[in-house]
C-alpha positions in Angstrom: 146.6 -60.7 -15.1 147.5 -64.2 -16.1 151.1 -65.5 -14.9 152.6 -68.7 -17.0 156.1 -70.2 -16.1 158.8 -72.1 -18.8 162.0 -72.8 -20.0 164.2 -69.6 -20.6 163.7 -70.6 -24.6 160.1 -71.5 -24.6 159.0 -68.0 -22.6 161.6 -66.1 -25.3 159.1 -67.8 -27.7 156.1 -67.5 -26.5 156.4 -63.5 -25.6 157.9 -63.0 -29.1 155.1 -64.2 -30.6 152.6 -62.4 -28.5 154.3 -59.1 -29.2 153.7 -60.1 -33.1 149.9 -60.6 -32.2 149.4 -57.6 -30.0 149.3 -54.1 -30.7 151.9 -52.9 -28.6 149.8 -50.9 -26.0 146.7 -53.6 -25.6 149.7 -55.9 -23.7 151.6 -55.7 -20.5 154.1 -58.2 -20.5 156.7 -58.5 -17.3 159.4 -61.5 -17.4 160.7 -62.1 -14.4 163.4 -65.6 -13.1 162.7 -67.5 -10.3 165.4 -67.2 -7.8 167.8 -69.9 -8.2 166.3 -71.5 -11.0 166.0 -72.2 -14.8 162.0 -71.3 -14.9 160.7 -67.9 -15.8 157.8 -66.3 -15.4 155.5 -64.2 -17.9 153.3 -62.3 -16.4 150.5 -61.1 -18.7 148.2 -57.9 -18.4 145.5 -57.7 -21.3 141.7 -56.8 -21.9 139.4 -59.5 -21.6 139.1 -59.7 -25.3 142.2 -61.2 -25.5 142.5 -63.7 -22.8 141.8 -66.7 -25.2 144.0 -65.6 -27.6 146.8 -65.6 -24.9 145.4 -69.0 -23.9 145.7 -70.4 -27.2 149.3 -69.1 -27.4 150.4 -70.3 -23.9 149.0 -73.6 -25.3 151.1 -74.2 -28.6 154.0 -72.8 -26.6 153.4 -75.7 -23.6 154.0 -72.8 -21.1 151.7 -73.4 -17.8 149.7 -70.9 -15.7 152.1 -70.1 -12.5 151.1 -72.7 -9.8 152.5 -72.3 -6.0 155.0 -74.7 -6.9 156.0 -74.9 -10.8 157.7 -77.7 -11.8 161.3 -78.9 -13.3 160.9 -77.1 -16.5 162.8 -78.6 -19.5 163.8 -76.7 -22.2 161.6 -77.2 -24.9 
């Protein structure tokens, strides 16, 4: 499972485009807010085929992998 964190817009973005990639049961996809905040999280459950494709989406869409402490995130 890979976790990224962005911008409301950017994460609407981002999992839109990865349900047009995916077939729709090769993809778990869970959005979640952090409390208090503007960042939200994606939380991504595929096969290992399709990590780099993920990757390379979280990439164009300048979405991070989750770290302890994610950043301000501005809206992008």
């Amino acid at each position: 499972m890979q976790t990224y964190y962005g911008s409301k817009k950017v994460v609407a973005q981002f999992v839109k485009e990865m349900l047009l990639s995916f077939v729709s049961d090769s993809v778990s996809i869970t959005i979640t807010r952090q409390e208090k905040s503007e960042v939200y999280c994606v939380s991504i459950a595929t096969d290992m085929s399709s990590e780099d494709i993920v990757e390379h989406l979280a990439r164009i869409y300048s979405v991070a992998l989750l770290n302890t402490s994610p950043p301000s995130i501005r809206d992008g």
